[in-house]
Residue frames as a rotation matrix with the C-alpha (Angstrom) as fourth column:
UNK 1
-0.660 0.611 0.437 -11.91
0.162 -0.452 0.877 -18.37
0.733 0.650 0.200 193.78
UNK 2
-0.877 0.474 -0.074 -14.29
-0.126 -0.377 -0.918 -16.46
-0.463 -0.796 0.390 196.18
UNK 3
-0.304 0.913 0.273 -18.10
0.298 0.364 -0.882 -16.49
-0.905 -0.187 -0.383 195.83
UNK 4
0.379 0.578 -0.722 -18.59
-0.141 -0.736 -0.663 -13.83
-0.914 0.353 -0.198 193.90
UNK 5
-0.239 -0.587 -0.774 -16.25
-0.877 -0.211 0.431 -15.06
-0.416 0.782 -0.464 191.38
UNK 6
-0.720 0.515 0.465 -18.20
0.516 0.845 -0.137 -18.68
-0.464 0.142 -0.875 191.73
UNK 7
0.082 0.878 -0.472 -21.07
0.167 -0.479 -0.862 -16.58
-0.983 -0.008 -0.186 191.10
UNK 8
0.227 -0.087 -0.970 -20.23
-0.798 -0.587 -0.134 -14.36
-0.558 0.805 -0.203 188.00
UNK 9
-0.739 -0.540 -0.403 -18.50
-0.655 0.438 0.615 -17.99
-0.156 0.718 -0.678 186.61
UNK 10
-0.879 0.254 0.404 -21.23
0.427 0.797 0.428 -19.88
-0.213 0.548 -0.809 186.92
UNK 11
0.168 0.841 -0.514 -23.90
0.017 -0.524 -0.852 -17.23
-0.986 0.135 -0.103 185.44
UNK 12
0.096 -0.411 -0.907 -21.65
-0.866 -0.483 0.127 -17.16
-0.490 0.773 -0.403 182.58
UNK 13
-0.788 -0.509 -0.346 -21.16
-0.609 0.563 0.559 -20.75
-0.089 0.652 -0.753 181.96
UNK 14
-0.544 0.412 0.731 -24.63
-0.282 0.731 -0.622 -22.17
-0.790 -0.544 -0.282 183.12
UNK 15
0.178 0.662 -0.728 -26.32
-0.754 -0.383 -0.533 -21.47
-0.632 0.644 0.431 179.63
UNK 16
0.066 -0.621 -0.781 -23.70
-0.943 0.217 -0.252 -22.96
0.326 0.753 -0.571 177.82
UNK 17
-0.866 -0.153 0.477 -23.59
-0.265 0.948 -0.177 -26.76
-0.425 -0.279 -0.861 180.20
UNK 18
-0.252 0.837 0.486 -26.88
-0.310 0.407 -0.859 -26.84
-0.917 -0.367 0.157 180.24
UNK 19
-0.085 0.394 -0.915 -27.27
-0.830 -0.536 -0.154 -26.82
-0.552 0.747 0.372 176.53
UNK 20
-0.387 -0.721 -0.575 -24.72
-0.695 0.638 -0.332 -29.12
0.606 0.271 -0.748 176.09
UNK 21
-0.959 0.072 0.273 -26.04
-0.012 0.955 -0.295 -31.54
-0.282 -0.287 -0.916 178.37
UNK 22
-0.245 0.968 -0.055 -29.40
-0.384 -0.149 -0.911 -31.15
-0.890 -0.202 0.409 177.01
UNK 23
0.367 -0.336 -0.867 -28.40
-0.924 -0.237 -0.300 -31.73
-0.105 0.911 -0.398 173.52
UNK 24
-0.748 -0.654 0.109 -27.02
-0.660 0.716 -0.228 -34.83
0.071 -0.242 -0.968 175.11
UNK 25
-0.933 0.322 0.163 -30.03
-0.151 0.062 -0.987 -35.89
-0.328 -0.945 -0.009 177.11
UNK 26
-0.777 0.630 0.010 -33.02
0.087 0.092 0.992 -34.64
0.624 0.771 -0.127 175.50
UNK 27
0.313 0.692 -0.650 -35.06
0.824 0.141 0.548 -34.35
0.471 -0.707 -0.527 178.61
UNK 28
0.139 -0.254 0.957 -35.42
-0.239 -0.946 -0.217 -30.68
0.961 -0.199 -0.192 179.95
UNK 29
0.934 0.043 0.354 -35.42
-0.353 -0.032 0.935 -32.41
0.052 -0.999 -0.014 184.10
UNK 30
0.778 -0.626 0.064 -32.95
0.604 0.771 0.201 -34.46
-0.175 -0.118 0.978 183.54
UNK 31
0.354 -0.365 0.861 -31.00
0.704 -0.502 -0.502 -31.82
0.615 0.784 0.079 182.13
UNK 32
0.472 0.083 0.877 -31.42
-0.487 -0.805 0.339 -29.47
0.735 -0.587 -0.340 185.23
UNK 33
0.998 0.055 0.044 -30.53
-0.068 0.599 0.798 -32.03
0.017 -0.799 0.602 187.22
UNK 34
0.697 -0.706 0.121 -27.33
0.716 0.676 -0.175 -32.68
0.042 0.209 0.977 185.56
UNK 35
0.337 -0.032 0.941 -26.53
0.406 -0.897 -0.176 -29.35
0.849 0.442 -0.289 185.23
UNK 36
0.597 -0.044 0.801 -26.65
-0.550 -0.749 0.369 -28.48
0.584 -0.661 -0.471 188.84
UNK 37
0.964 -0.212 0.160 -24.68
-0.020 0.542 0.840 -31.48
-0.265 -0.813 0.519 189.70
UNK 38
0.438 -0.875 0.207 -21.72
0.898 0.435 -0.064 -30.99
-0.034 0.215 0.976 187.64
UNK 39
0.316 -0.233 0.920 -21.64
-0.282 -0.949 -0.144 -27.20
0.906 -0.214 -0.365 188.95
UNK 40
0.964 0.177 0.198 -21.73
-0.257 0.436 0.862 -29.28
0.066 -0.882 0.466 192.24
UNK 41
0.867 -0.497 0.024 -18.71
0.472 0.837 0.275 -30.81
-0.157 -0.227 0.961 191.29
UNK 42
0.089 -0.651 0.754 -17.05
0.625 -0.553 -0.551 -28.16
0.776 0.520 0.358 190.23
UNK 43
0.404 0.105 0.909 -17.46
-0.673 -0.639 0.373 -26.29
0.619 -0.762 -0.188 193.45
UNK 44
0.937 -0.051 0.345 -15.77
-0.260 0.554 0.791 -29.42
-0.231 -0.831 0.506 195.14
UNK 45
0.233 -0.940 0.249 -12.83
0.913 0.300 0.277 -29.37
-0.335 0.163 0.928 193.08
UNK 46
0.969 0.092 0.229 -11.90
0.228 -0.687 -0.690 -26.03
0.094 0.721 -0.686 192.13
UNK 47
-0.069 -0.948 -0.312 -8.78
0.935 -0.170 0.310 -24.91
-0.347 -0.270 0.898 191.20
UNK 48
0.590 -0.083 -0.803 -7.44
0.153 -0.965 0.212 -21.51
-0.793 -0.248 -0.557 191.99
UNK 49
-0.355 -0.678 -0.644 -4.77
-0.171 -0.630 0.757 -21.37
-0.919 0.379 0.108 189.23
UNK 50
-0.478 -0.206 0.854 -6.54
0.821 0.241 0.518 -21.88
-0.313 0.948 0.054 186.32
UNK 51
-0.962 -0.030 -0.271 -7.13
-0.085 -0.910 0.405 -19.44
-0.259 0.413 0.873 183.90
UNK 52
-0.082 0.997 0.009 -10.82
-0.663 -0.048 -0.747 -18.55
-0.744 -0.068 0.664 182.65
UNK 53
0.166 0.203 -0.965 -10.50
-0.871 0.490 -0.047 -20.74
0.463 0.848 0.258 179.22
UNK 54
-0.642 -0.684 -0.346 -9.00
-0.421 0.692 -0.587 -23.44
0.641 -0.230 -0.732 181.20
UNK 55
-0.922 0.073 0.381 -11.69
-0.324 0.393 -0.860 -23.34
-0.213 -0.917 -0.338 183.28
UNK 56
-0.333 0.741 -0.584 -14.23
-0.825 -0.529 -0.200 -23.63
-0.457 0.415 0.787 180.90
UNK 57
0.052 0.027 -0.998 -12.79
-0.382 0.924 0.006 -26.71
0.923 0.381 0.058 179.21
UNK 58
-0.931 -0.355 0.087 -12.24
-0.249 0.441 -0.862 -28.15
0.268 -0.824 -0.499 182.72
UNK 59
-0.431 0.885 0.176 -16.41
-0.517 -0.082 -0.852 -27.46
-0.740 -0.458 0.493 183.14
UNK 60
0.378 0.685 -0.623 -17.16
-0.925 0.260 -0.276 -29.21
-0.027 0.681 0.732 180.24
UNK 61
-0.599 -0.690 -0.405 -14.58
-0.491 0.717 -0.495 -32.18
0.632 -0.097 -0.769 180.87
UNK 62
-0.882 0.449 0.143 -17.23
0.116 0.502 -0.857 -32.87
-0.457 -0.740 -0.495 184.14
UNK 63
-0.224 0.812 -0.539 -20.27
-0.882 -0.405 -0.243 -32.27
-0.415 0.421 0.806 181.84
UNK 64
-0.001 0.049 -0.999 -19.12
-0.755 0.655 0.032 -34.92
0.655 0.754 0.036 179.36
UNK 65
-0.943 -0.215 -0.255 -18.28
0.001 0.764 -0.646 -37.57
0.334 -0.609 -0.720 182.74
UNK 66
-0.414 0.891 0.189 -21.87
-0.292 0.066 -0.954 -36.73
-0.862 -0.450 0.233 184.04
UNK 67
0.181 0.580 -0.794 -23.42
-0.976 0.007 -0.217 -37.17
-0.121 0.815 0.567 180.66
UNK 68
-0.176 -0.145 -0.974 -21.99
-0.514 0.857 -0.034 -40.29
0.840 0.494 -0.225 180.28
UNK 69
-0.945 0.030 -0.325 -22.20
0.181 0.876 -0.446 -41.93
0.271 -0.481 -0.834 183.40
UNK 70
-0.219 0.968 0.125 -25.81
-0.626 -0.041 -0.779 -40.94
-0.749 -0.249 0.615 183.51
UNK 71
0.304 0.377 -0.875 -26.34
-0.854 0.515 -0.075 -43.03
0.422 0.770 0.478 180.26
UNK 72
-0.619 -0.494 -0.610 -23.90
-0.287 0.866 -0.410 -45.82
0.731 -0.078 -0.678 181.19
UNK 73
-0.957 0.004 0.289 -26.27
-0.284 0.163 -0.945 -45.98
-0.051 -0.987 -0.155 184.69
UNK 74
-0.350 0.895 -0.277 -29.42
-0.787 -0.441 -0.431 -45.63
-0.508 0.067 0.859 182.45
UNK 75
0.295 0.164 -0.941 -28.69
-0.758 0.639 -0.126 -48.35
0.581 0.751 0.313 179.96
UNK 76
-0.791 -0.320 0.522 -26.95
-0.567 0.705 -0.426 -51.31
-0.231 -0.633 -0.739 182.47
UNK 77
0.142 0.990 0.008 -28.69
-0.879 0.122 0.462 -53.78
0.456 -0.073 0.887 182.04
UNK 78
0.489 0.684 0.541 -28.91
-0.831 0.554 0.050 -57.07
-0.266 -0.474 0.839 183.71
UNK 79
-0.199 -0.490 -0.849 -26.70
-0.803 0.577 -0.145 -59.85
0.561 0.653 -0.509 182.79
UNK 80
-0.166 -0.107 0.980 -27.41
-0.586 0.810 -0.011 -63.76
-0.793 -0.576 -0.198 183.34
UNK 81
-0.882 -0.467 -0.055 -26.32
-0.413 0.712 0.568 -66.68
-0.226 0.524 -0.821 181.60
UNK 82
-0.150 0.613 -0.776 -28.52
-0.759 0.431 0.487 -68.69
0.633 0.662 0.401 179.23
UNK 83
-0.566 -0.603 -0.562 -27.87
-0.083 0.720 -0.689 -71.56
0.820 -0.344 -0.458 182.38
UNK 84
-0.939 0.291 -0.182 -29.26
0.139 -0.162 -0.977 -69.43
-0.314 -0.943 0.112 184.68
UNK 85
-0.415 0.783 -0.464 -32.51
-0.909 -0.331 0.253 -68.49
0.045 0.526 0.849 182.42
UNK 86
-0.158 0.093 -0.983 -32.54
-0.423 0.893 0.153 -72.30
0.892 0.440 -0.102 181.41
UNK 87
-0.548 -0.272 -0.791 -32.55
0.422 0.727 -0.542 -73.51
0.722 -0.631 -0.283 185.19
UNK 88
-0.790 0.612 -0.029 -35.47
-0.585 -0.767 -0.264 -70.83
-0.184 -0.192 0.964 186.06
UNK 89
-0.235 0.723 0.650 -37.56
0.411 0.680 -0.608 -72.85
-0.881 0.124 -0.457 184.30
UNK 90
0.033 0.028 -0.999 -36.88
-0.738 -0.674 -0.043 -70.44
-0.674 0.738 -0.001 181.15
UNK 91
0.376 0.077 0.923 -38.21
0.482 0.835 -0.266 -72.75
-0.791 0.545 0.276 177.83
UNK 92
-0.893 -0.361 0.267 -36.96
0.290 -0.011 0.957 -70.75
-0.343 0.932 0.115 175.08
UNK 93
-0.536 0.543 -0.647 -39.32
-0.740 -0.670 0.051 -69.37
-0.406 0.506 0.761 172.34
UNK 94
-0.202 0.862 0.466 -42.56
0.378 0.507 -0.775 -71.15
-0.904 0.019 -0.428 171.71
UNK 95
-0.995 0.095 0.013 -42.86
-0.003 -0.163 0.987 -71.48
0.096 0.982 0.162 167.71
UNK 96
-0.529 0.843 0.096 -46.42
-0.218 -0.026 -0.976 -70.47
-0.820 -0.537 0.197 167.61
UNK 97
-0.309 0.370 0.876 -48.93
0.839 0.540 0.068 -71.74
-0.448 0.756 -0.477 165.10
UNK 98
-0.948 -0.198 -0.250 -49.31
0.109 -0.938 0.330 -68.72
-0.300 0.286 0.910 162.37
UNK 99
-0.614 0.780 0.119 -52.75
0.330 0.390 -0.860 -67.04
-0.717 -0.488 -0.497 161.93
UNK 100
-0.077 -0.135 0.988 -54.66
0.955 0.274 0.112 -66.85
-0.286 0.952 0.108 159.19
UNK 101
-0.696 0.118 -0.708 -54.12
-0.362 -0.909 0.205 -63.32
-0.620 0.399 0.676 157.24
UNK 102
0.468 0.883 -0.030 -57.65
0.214 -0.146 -0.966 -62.25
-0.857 0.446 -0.257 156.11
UNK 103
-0.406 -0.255 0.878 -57.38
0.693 0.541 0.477 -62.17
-0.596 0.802 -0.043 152.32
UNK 104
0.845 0.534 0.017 -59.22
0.486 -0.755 -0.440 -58.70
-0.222 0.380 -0.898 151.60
UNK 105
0.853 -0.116 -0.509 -56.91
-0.088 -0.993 0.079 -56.63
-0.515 -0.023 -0.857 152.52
UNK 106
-0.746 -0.665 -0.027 -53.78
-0.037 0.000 0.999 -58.18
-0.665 0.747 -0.025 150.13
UNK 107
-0.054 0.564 0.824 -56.74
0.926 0.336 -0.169 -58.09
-0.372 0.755 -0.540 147.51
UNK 108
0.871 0.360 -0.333 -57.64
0.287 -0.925 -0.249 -54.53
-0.398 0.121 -0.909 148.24
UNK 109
0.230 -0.833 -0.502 -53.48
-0.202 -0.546 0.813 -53.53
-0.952 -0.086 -0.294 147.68
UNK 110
-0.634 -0.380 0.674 -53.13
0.519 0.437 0.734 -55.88
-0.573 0.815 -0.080 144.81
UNK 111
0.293 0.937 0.192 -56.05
0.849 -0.163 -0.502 -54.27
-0.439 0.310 -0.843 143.19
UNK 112
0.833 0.092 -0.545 -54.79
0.149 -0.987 0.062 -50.86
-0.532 -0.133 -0.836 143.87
UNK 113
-0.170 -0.970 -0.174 -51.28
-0.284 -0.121 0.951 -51.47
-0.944 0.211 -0.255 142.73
UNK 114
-0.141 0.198 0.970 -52.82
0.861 0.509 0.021 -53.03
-0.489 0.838 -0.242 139.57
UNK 115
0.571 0.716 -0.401 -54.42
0.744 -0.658 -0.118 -49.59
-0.349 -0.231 -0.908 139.40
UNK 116
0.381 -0.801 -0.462 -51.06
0.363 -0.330 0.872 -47.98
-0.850 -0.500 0.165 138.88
UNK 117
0.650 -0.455 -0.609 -49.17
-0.696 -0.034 -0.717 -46.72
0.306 0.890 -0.339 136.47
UNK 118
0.621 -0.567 -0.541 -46.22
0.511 0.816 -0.270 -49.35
0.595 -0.109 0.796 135.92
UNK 119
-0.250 -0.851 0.463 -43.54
0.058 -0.490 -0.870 -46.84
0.967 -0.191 0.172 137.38
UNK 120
0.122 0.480 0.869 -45.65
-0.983 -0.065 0.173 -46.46
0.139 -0.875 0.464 140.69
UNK 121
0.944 0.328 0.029 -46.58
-0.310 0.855 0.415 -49.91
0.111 -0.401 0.909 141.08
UNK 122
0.188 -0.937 -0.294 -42.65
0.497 0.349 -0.795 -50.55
0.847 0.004 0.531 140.51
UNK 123
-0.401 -0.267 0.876 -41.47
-0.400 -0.810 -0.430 -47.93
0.824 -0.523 0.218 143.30
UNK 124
0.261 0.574 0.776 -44.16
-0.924 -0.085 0.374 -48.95
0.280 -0.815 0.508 145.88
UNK 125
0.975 -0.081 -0.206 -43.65
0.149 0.929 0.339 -52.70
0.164 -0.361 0.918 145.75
UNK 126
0.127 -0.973 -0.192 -39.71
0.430 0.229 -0.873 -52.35
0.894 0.028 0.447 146.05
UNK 127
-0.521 -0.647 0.556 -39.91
-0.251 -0.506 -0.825 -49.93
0.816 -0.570 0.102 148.88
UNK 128
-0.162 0.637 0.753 -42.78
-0.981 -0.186 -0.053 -51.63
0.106 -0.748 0.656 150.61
UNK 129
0.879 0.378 -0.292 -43.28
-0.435 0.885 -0.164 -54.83
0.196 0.272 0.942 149.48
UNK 130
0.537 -0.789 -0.299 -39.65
0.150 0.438 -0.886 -55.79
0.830 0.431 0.354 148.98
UNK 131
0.986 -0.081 -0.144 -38.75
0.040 -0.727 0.685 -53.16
-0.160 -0.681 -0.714 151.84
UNK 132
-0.235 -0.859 0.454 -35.32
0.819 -0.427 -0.384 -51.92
0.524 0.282 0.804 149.55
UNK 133
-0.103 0.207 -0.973 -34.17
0.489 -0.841 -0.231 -48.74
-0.866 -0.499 -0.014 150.71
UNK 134
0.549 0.286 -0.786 -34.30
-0.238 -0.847 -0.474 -45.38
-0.801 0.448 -0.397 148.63
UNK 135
-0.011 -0.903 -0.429 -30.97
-0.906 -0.172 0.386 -46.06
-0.423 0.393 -0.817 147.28
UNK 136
-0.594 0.211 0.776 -31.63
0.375 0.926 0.035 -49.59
-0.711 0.312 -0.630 146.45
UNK 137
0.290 0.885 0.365 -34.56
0.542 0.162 -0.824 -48.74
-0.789 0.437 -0.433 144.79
UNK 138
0.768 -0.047 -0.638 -33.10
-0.440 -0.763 -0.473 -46.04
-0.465 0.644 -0.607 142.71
UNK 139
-0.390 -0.838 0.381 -30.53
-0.489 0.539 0.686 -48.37
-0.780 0.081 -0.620 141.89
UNK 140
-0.729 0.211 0.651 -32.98
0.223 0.973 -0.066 -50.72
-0.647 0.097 -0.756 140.72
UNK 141
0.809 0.584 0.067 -35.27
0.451 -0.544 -0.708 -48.48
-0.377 0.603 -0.703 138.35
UNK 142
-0.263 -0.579 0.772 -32.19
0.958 -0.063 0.279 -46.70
-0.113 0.813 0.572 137.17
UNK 143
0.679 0.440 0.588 -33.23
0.366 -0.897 0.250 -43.40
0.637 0.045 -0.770 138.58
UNK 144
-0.521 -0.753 0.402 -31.47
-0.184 -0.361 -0.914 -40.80
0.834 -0.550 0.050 140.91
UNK 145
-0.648 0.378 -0.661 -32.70
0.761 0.352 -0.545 -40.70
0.026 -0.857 -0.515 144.63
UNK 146
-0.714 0.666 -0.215 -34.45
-0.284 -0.556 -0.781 -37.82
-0.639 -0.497 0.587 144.54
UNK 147
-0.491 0.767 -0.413 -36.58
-0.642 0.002 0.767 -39.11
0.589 0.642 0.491 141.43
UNK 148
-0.313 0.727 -0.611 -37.61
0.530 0.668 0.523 -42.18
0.788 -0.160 -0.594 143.44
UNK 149
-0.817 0.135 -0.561 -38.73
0.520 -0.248 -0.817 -40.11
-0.249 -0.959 0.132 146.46
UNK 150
-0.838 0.301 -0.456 -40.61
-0.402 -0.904 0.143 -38.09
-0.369 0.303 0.879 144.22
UNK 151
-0.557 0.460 -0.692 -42.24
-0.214 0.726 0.654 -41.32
0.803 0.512 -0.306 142.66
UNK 152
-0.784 -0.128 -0.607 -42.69
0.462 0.533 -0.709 -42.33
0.414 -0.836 -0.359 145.98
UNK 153
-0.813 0.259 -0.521 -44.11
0.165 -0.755 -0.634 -39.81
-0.558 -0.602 0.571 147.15
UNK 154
-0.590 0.511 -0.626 -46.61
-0.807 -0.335 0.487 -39.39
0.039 0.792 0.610 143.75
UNK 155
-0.367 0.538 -0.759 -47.67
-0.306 0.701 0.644 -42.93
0.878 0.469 -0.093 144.16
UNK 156
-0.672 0.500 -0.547 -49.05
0.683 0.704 -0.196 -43.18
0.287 -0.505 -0.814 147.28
UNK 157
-0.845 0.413 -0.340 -50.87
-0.397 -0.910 -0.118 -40.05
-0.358 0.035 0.933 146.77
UNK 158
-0.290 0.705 -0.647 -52.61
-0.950 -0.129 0.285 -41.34
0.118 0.697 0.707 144.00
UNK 159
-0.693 -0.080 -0.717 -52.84
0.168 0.949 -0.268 -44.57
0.701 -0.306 -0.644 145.77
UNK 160
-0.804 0.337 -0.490 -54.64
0.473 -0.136 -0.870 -43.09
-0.360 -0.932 -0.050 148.42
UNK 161
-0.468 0.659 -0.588 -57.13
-0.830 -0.557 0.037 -41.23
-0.303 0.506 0.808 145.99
UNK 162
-0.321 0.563 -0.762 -57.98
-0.527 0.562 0.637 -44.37
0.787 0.606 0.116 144.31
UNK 163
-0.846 -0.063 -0.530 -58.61
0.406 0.567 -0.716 -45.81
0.346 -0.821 -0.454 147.81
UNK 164
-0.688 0.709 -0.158 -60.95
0.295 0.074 -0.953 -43.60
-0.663 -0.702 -0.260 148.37
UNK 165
-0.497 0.587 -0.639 -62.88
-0.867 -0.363 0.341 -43.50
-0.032 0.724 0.689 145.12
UNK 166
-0.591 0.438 -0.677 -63.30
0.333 0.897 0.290 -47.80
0.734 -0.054 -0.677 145.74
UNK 167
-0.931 -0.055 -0.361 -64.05
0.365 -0.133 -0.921 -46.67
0.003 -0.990 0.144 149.17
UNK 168
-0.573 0.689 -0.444 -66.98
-0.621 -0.718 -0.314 -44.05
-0.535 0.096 0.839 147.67
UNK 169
-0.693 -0.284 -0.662 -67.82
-0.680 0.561 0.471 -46.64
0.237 0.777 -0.582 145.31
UNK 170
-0.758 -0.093 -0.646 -68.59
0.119 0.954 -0.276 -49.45
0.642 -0.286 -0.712 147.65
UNK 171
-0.975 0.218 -0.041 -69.87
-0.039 -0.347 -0.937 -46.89
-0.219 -0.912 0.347 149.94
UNK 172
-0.762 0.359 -0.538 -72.64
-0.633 -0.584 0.508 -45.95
-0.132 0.728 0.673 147.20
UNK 173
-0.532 0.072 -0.844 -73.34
-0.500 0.777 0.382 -49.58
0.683 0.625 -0.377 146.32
UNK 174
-0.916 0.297 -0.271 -74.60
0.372 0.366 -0.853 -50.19
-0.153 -0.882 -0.446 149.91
């Protein structure tokens, strides 16, 4: 393959890597980078008899090897033995003494959830309180998923109104 045919192939395919390794990536340098090195490589290994599909999947074969070994190089981490940590001078987690949780603000929720209709106050505590998922929850009420999203979605609306009517309230009272 002569220049000009390096050329014309890799106007035609750069759009397409780059996507693909962007899509991969997620970072628009990092992307360029990768991009122009696995054209790199391809310009150090070409082969003369393949055909233009062949060479296409052949350019994306070194895409996917750069894509990965740029993760695999990104994620490595470190490895040493609990021994070695322990003979650092590494104690281990330090059970700390827990601190006290001011007492307003589970008043201010309990309040609000009191505040509820029962179906809200059911919804919110399961998906917050309980932290179920959607599906759990909709399990558990006997509803479909999109009703509890919809609940969901209704009761901390009207959660947030009544927040700020105490809020206006309190504000007043000052």
């Amino acid at each position: 393959m002569d220049v000009q045919e390096f050329q014309r192939f890799y106007e035609e395919k750069f759009r397409l890597i780059y996507r693909y390794v962007y899509s991969n990536i997620g970072n628009r340098e990092v992307a360029e980078d990768l991009t122009s090195e696995i054209f790199l490589k391809a310009v150090s290994s070409i082969d003369q008899e393949r055909g233009p599909y062949s060479m296409q999947k052949w350019l994306y074969l070194i895409a996917r090897t750069t894509v990965a070994n740029y993760w695999r190089a990104h994620y490595r981490a470190p490895t040493s033995s609990l021994d070695a940590l322990l003979e650092a001078g590494w104690e281990g987690p330090v059970e700390e003494e827990p601190t006290a949780i001011s007492s307003e603000p589970a008043e201010r929720v309990r309040s609000l959830l009191q505040a509820l209709p029962e179906q809200y106050r059911e919804v919110l505590t399961c998906r917050f309180l309980l932290n179920l998922s959607i599906k759990a929850t909709a399990l558990r009420m006997g509803l479909t998923v999109a009703n509890v999203k919809v609940l969901q979605f209704r009761a901390l609306k009207r959660a947030a109104d009544l927040e700020r009517v105490v809020t206006e309230q309190q504000s007043g009272a000052l």
